[in-house]
BADRENMI-201480 format. One record per atom (N, C-alpha, C, O, CB): residue in three letters; atom name; x, y, z. Coordinates in steps of 0.2 Angstrom, whole numbers, plus 5000, padded with zeros to 4 digits. Glycine has a CB too. Layout:
<pts>
ALA	CA	X	Y	Z;
...
</pts>
This chain:
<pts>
UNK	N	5148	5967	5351;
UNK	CA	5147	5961	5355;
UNK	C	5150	5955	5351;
UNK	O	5146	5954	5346;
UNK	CB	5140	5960	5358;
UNK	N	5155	5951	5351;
UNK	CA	5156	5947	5349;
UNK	C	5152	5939	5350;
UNK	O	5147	5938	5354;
UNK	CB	5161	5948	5349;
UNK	N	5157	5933	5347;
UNK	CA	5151	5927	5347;
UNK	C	5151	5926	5355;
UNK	O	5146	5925	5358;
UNK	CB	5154	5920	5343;
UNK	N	5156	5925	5356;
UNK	CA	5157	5923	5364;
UNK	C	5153	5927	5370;
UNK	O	5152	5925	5376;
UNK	CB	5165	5922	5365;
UNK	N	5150	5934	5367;
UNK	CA	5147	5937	5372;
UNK	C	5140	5935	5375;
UNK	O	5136	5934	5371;
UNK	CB	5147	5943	5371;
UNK	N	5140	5935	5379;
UNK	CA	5130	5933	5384;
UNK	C	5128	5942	5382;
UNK	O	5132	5946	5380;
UNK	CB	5129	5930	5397;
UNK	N	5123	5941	5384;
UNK	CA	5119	5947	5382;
UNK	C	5122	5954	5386;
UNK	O	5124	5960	5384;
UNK	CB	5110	5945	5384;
UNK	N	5123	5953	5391;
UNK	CA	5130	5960	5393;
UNK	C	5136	5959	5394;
UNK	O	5139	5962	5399;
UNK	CB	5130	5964	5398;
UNK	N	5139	5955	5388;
UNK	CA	5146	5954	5387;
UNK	C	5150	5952	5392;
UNK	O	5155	5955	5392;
UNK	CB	5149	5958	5385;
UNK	N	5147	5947	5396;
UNK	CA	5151	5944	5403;
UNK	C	5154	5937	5399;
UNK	O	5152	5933	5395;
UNK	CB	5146	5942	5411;
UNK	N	5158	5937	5402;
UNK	CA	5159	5929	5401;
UNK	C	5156	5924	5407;
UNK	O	5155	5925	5413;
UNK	CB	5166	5927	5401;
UNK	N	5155	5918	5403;
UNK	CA	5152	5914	5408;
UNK	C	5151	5916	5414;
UNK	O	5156	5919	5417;
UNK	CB	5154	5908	5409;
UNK	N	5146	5914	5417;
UNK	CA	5143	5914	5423;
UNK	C	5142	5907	5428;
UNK	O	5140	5908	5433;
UNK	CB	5137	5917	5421;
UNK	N	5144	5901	5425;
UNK	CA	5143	5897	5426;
UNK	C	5149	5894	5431;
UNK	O	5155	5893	5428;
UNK	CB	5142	5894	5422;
UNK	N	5149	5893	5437;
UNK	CA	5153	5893	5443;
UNK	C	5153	5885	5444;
UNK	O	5148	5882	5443;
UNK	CB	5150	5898	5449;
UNK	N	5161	5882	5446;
UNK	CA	5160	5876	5447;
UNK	C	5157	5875	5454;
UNK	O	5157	5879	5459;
UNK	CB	5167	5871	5445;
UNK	N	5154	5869	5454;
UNK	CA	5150	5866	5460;
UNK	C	5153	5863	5463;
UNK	O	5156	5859	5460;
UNK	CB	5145	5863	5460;
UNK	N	5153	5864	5469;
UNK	CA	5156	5858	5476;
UNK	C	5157	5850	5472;
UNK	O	5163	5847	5473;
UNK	CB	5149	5858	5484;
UNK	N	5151	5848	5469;
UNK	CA	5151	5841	5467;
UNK	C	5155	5838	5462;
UNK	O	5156	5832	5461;
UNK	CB	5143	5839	5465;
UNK	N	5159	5844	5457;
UNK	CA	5164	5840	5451;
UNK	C	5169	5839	5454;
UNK	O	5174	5841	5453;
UNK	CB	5165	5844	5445;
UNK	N	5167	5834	5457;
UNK	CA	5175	5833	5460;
UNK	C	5179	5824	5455;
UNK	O	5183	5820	5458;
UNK	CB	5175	5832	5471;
UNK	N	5176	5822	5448;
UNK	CA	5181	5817	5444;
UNK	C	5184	5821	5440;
UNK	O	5181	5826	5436;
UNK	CB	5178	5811	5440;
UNK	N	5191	5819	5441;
UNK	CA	5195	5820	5436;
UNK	C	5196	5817	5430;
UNK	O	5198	5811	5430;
UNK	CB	5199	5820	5439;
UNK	N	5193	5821	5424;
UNK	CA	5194	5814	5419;
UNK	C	5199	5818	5413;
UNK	O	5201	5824	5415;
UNK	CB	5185	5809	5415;
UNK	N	5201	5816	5408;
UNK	CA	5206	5819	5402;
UNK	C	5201	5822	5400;
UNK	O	5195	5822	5401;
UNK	CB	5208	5815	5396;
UNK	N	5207	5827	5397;
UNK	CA	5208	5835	5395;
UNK	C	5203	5833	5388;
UNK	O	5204	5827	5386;
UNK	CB	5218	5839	5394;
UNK	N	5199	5834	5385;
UNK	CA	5198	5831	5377;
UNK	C	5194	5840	5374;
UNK	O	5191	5844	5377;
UNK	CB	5190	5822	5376;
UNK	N	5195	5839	5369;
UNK	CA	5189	5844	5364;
UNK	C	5184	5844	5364;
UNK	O	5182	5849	5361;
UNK	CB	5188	5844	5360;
UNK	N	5180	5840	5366;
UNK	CA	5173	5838	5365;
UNK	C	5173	5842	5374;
UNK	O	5167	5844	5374;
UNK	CB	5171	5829	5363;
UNK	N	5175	5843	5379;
UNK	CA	5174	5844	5385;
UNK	C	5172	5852	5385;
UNK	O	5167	5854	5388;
UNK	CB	5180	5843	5389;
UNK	N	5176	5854	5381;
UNK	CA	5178	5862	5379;
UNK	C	5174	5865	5375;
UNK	O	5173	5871	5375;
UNK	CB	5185	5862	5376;
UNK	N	5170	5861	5369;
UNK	CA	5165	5864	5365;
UNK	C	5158	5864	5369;
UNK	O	5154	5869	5369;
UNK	CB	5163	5861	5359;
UNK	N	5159	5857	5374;
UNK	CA	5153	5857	5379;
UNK	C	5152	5864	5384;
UNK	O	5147	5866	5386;
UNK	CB	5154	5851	5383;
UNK	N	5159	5866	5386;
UNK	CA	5159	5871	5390;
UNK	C	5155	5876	5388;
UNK	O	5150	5879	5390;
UNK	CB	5164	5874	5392;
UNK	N	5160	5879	5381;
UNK	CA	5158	5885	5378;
UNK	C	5148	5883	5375;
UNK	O	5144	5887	5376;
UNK	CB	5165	5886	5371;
UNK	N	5147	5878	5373;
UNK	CA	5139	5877	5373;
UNK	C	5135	5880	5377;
UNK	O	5131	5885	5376;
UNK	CB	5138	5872	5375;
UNK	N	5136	5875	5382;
UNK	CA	5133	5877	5391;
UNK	C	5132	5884	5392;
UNK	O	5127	5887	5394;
UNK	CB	5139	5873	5398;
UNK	N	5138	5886	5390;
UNK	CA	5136	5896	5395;
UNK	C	5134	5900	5385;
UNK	O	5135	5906	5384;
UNK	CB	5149	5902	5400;
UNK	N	5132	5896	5381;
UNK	CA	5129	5900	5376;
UNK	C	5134	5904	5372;
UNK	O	5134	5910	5373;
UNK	CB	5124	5904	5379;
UNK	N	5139	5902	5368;
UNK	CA	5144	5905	5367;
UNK	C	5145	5902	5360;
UNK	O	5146	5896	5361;
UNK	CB	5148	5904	5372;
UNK	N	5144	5905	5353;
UNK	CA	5147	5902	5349;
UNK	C	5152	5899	5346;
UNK	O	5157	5902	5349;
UNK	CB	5145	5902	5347;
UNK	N	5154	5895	5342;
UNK	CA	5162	5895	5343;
UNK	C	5164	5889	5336;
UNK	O	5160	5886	5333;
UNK	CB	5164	5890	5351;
UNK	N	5170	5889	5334;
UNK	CA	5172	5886	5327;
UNK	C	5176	5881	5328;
UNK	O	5180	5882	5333;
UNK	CB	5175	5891	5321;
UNK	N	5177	5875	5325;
UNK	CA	5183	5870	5325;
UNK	C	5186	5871	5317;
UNK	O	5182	5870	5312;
UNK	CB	5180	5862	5327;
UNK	N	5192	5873	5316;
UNK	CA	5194	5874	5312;
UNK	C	5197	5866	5307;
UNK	O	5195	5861	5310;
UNK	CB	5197	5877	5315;
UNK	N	5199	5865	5302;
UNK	CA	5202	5860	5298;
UNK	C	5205	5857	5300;
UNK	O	5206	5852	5298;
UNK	CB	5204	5862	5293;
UNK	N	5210	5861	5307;
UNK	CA	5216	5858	5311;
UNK	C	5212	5854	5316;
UNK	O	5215	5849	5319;
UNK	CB	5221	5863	5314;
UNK	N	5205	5856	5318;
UNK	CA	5203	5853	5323;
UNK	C	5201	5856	5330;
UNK	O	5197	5854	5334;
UNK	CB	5207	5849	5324;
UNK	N	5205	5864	5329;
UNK	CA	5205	5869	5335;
UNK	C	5201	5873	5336;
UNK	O	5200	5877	5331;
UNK	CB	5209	5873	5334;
UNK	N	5197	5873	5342;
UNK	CA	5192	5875	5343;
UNK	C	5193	5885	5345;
UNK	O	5198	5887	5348;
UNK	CB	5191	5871	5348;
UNK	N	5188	5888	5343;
UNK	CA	5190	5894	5342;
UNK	C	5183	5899	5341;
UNK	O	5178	5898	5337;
UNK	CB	5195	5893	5338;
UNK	N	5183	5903	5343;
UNK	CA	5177	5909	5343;
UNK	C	5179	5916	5345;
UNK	O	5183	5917	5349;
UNK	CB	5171	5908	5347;
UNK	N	5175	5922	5343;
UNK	CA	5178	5929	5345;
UNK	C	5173	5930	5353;
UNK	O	5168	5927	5355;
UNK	CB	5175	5937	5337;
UNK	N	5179	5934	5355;
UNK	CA	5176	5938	5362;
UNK	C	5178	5945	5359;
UNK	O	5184	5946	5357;
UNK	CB	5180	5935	5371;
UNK	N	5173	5950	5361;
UNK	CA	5171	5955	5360;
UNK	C	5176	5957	5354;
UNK	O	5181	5961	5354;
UNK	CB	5170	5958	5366;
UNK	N	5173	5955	5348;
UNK	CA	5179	5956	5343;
UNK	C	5186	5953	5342;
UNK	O	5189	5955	5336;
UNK	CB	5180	5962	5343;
UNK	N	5190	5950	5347;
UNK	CA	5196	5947	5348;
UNK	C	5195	5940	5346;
UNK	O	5190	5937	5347;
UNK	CB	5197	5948	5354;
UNK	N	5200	5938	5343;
UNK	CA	5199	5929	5343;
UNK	C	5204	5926	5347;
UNK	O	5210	5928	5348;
UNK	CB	5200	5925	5335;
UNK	N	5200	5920	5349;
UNK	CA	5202	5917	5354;
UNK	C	5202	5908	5352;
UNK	O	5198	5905	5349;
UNK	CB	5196	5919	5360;
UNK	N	5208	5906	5354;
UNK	CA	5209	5899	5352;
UNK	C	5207	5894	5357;
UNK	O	5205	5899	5361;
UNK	CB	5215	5897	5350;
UNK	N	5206	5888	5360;
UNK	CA	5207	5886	5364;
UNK	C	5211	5880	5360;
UNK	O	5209	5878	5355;
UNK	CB	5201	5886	5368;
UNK	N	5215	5877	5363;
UNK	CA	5224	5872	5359;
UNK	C	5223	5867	5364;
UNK	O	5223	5868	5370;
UNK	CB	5234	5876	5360;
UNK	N	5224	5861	5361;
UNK	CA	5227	5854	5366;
UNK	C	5233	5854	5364;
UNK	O	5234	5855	5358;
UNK	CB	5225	5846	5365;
UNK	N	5238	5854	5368;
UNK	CA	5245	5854	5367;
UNK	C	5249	5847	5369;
UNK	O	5248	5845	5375;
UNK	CB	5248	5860	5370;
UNK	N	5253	5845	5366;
UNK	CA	5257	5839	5371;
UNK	C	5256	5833	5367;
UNK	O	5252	5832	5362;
UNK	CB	5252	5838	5380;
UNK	N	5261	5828	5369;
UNK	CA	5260	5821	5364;
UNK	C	5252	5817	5366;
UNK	O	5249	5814	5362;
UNK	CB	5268	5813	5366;
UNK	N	5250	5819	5373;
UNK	CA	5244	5818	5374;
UNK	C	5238	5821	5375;
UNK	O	5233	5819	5378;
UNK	CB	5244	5817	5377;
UNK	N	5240	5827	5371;
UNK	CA	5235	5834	5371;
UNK	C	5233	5836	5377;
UNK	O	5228	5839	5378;
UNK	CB	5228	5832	5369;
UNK	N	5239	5835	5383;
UNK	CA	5237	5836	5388;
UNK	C	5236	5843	5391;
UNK	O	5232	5844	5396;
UNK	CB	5241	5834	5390;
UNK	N	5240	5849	5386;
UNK	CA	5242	5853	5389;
UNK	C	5235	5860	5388;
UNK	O	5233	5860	5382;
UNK	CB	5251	5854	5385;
UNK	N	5232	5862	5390;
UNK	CA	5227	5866	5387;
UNK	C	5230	5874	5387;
UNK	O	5232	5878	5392;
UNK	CB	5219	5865	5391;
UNK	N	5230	5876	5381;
UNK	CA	5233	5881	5378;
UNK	C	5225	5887	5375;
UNK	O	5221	5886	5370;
UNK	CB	5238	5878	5371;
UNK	N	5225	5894	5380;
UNK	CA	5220	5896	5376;
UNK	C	5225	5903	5376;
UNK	O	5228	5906	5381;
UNK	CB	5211	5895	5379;
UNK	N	5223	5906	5370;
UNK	CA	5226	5911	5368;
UNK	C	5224	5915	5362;
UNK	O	5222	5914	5356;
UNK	CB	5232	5909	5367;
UNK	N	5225	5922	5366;
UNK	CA	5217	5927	5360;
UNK	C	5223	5933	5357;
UNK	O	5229	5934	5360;
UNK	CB	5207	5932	5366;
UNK	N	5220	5935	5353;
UNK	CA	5223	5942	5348;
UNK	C	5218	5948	5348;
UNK	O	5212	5949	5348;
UNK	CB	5223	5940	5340;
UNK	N	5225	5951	5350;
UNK	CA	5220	5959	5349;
UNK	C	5219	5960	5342;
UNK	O	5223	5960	5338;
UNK	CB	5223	5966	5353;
UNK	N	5212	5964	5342;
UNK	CA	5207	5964	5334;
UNK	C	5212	5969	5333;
UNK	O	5210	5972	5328;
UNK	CB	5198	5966	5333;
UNK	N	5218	5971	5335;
UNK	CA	5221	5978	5330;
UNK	C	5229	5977	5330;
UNK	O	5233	5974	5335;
UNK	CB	5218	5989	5335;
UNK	N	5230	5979	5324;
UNK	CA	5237	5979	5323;
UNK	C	5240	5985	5325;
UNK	O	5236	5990	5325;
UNK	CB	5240	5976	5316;
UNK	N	5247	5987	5326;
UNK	CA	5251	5992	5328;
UNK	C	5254	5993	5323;
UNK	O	5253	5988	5319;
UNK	CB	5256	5991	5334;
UNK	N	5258	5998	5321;
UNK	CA	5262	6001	5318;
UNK	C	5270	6000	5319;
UNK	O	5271	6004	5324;
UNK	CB	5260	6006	5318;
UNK	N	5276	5997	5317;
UNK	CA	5281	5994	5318;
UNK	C	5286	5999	5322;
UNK	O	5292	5998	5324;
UNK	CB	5282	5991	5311;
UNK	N	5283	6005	5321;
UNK	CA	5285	6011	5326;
UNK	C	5284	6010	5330;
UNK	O	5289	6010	5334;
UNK	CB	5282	6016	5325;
UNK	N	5278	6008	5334;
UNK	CA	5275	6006	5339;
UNK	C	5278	6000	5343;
UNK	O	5274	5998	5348;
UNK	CB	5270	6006	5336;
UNK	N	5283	5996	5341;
UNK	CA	5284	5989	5344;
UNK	C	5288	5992	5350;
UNK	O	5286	5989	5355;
UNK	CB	5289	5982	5339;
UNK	N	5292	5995	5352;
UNK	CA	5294	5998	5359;
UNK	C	5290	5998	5364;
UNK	O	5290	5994	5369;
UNK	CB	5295	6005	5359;
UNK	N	5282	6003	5362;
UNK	CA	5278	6005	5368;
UNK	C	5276	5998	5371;
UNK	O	5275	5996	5376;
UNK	CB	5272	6011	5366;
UNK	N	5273	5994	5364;
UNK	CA	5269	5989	5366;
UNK	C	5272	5983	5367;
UNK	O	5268	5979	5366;
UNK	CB	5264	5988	5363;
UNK	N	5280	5981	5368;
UNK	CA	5283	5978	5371;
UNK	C	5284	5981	5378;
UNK	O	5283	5977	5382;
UNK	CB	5287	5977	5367;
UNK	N	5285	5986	5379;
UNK	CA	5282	5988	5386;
UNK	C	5280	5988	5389;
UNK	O	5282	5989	5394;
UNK	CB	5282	5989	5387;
UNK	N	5271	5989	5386;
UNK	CA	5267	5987	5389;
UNK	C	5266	5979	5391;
UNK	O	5263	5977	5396;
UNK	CB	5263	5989	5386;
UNK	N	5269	5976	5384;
UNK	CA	5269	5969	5387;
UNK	C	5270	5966	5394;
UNK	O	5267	5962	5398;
UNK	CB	5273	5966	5384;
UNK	N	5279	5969	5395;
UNK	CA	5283	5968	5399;
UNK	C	5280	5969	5406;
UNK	O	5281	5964	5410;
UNK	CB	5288	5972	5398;
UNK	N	5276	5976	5407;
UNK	CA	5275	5978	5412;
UNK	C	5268	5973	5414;
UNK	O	5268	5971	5420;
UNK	CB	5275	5987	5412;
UNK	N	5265	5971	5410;
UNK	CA	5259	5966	5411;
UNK	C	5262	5960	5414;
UNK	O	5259	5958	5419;
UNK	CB	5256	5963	5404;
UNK	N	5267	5957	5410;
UNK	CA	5271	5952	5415;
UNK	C	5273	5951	5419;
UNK	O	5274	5945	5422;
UNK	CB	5273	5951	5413;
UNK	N	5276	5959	5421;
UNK	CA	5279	5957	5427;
UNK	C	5275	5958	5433;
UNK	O	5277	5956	5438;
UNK	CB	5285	5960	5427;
UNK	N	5268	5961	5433;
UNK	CA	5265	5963	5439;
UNK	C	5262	5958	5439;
UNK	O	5262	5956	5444;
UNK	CB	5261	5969	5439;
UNK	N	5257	5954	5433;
UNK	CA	5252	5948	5435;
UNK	C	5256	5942	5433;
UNK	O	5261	5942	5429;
UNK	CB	5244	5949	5432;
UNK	N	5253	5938	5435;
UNK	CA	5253	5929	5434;
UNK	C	5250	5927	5426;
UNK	O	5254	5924	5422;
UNK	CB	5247	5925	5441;
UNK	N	5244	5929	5426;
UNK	CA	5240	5927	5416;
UNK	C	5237	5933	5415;
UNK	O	5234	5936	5419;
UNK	CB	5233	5921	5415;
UNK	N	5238	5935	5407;
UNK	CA	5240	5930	5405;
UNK	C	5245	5930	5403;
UNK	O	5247	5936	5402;
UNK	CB	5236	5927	5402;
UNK	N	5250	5925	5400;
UNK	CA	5259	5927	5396;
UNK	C	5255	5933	5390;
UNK	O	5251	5931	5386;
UNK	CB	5264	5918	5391;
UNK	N	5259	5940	5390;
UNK	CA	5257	5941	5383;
UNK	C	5263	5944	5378;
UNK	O	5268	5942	5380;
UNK	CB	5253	5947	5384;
UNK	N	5263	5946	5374;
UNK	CA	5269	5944	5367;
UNK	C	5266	5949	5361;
UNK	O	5260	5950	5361;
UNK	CB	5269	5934	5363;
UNK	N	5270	5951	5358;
UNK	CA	5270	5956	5353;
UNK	C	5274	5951	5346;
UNK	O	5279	5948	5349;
UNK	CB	5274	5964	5356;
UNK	N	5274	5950	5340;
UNK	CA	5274	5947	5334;
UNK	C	5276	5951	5329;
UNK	O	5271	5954	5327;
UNK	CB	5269	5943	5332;
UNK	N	5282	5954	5326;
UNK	CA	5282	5957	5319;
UNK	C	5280	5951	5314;
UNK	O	5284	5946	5313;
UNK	CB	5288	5960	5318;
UNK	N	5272	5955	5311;
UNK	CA	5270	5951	5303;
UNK	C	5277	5950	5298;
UNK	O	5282	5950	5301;
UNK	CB	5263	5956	5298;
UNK	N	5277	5949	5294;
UNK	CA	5281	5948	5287;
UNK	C	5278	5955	5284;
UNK	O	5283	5958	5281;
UNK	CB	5278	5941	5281;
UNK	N	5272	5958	5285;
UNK	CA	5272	5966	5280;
UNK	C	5273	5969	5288;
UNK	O	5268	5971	5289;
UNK	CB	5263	5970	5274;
UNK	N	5277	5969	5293;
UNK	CA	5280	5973	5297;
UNK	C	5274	5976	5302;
UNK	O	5275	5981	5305;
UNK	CB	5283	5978	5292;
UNK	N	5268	5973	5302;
UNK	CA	5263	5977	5308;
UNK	C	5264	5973	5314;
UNK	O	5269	5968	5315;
UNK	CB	5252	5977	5305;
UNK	N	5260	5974	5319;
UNK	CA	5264	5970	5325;
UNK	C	5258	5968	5328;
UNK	O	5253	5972	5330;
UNK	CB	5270	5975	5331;
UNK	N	5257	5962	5329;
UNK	CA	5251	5959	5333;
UNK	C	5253	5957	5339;
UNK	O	5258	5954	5340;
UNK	CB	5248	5953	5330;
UNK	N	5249	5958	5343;
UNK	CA	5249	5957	5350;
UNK	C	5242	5951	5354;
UNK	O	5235	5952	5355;
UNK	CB	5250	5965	5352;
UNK	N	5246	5945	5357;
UNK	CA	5245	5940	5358;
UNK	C	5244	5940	5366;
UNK	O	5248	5943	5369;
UNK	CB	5251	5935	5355;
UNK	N	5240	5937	5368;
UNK	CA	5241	5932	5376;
UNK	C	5239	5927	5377;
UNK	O	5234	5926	5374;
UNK	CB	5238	5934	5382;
UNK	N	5241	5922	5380;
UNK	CA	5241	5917	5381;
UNK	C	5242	5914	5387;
UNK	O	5247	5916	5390;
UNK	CB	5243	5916	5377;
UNK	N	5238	5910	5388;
UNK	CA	5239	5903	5397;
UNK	C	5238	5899	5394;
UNK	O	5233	5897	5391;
UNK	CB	5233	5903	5403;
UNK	N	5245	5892	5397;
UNK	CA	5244	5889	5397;
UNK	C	5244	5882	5404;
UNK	O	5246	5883	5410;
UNK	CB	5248	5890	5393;
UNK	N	5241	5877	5402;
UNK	CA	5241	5874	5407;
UNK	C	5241	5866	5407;
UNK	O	5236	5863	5403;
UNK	CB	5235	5876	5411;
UNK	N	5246	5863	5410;
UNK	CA	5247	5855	5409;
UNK	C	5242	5851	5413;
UNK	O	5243	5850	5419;
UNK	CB	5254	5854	5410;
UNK	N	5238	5850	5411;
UNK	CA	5234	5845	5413;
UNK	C	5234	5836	5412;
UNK	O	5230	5833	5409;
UNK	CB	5229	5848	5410;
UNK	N	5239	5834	5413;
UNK	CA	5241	5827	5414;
UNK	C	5236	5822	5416;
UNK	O	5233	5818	5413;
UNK	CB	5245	5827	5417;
UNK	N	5237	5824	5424;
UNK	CA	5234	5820	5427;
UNK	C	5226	5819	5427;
UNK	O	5222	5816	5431;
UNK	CB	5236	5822	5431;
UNK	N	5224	5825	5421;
UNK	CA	5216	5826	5420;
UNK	C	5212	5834	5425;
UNK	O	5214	5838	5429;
UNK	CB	5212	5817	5425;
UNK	N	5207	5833	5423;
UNK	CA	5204	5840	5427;
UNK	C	5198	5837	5428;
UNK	O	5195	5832	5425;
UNK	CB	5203	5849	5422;
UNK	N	5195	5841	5432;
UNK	CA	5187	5842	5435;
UNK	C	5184	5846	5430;
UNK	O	5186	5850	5427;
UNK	CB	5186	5846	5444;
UNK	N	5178	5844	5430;
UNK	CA	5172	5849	5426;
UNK	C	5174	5858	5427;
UNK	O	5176	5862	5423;
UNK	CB	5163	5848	5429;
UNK	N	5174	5857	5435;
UNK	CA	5174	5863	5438;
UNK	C	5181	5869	5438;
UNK	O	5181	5875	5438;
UNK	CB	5173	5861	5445;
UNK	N	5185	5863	5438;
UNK	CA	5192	5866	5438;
UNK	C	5191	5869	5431;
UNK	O	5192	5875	5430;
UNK	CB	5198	5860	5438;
UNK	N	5189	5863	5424;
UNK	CA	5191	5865	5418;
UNK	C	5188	5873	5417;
UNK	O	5190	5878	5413;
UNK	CB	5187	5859	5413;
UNK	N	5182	5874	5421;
UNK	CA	5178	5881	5417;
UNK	C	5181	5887	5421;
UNK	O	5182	5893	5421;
UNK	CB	5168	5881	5419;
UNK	N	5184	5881	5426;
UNK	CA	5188	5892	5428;
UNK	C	5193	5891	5424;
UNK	O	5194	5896	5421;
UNK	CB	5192	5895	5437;
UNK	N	5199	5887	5423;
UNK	CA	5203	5889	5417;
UNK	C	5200	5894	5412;
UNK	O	5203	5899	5410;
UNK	CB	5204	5884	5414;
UNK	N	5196	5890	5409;
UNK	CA	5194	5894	5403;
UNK	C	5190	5899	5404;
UNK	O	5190	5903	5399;
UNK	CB	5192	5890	5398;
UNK	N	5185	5901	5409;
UNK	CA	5184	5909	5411;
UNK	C	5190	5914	5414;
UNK	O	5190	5920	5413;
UNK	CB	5179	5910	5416;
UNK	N	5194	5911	5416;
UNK	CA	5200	5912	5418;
UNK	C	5203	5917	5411;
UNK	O	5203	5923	5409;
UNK	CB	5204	5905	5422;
UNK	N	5204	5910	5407;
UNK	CA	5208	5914	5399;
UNK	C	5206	5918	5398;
UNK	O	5209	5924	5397;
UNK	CB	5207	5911	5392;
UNK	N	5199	5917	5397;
UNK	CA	5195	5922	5393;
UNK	C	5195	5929	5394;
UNK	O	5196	5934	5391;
UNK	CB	5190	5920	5393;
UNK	N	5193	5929	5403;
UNK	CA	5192	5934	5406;
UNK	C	5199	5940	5408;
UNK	O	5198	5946	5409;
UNK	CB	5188	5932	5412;
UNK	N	5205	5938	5408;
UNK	CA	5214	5938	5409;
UNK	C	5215	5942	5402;
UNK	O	5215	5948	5402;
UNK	CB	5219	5930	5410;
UNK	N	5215	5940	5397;
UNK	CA	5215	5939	5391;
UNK	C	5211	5947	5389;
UNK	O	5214	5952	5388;
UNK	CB	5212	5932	5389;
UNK	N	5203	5947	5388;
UNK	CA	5201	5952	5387;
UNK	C	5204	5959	5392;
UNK	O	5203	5965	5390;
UNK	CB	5195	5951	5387;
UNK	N	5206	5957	5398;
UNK	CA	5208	5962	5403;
UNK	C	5213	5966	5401;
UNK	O	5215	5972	5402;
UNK	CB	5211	5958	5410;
UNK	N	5215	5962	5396;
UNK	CA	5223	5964	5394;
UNK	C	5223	5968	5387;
UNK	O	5227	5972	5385;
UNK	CB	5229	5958	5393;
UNK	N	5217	5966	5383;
UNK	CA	5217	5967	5378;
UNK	C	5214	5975	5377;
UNK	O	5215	5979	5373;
UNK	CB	5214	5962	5375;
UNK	N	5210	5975	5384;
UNK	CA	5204	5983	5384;
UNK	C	5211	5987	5388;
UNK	O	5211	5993	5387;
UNK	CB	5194	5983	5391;
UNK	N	5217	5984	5391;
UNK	CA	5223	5990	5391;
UNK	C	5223	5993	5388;
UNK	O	5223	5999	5387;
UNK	CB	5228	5990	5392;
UNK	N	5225	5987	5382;
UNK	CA	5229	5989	5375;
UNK	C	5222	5996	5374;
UNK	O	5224	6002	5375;
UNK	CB	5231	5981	5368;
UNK	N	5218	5996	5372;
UNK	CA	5213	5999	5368;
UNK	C	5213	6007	5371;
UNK	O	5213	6012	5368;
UNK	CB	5206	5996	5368;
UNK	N	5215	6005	5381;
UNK	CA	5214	6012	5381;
UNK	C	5221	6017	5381;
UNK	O	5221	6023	5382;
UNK	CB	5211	6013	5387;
UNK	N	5228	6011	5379;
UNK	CA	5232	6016	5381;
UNK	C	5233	6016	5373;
UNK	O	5237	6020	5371;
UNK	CB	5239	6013	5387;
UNK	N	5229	6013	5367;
UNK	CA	5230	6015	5360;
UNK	C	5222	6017	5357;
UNK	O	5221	6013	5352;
UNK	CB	5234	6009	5356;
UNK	N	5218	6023	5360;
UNK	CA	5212	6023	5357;
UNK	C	5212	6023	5349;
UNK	O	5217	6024	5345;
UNK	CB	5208	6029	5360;
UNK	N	5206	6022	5348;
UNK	CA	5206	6020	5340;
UNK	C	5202	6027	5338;
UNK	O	5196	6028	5340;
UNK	CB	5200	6012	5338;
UNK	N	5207	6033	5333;
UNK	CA	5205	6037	5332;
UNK	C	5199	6037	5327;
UNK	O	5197	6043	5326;
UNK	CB	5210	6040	5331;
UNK	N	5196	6034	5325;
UNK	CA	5189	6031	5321;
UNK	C	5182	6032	5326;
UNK	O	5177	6034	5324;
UNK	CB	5191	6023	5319;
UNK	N	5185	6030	5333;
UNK	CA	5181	6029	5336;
UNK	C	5179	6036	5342;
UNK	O	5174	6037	5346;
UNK	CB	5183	6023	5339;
UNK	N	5184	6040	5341;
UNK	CA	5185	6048	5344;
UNK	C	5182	6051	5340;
UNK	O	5181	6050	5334;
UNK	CB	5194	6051	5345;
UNK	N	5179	6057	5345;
UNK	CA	5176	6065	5340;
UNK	C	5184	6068	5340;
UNK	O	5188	6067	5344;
UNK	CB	5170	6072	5345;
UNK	N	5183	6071	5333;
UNK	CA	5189	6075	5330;
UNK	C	5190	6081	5335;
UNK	O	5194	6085	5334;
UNK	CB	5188	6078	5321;
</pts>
C-alpha cells in the first residue's frame, strides 16, 4: 500500500457536491488541500512540486504555464523494462492511446538504456476550476494512471512475485 492509499487502496472517495460551483485559480496549496482532506500523504519537493506514491508508483502533481495554469499530473511505473523490451511496451502504449482518452502514456530510454514508462494528463485550467471540478481531475489522474500501470504489471508479471 502506498502513501496515497486509504485503508483499501482506493482513491479518494470524496465526490464533488452540487454546491462548488466558484471558480477560483489553479494554486498548490488547493492541491495539498485535496490530497489532505481524502488522507493521503504527500511531498513538495525543492522545486516546489507536489508529489506522493500510489500503490508504490510516483505520482507528481505540476502547475505548468507562465500562469501555472496548466495542471499536469503524471505517475511512473515502479519497474523499469529491459531495452529489449521498448517494442512490446511501446505497443502497449500505443494501443492505450489509441482506445482511451487518459491518460497520455510514453515509454523513455534512461542514459544506462532501461526504459521507464510514464502517463500523464494534462489540463489547462485558465479560466480557474471549482473545488469539485479540481478533485475529479485529480482522482481522475490518479485513478487512469494506476489503471494503466496494473496493465503493465499483468501483461509483465514480476517473476519475484510468481511460484517457480
Amino acid at each position: 500500500m502506498g502513501i496515497f492509499s486509504g485503508s483499501d487502496g482506493d482513491v479518494g472517495d470524496e465526490l464533488p457536491s452540487p454546491g462548488q460551483t466558484e471558480v477560483t485559480p489553479l494554486s498548490r496549496d488547493r492541491i495539498t488541500h485535496w490530497l489532505e482532506s481524502n488522507d493521503y500523504a504527500h511531498f513538495v519537493d525543492h522545486e516546489g512540486d507536489v508529489g506522493g506514491l500510489w500503490r508504490g508508483r510516483l505520482f507528481h502533481f505540476l502547475l505548468l504555464g507562465r500562469q501555472t495554469e496548466i495542471l499536469q499530473i503524471r505517475g511512473q511505473w515502479n519497474r523499469e523494462a529491459a531495452i529489449e523490451r521498448l517494442g512490446e511496451v511501446l505497443e502497449i502504449c500505443n494501443t492505450w492511446n489509441r482506445e482511451r482518452i487518459w491518460p497520455k502514456t510514453y515509454a523513455r530510454v534512461r542514459d544506462d538504456g532501461m526504459v521507464c514508462v510514464i502517463a500523464e494528463e494534462s489540463t489547462d485550467l485558465e479560466p480557474g476550476v471549482t473545488d469539485g471540478q479540481l478533485s475529479q481531475l485529480l482522482h481522475c489522474g490518479l485513478t487512469t494512471g494506476s489503471m494503466f500501470f496494473d496493465s503493465l504489471d499483468e501483461r509483465f508479471p514480476d517473476p519475484v512475485a510468481a511460484a517457480p
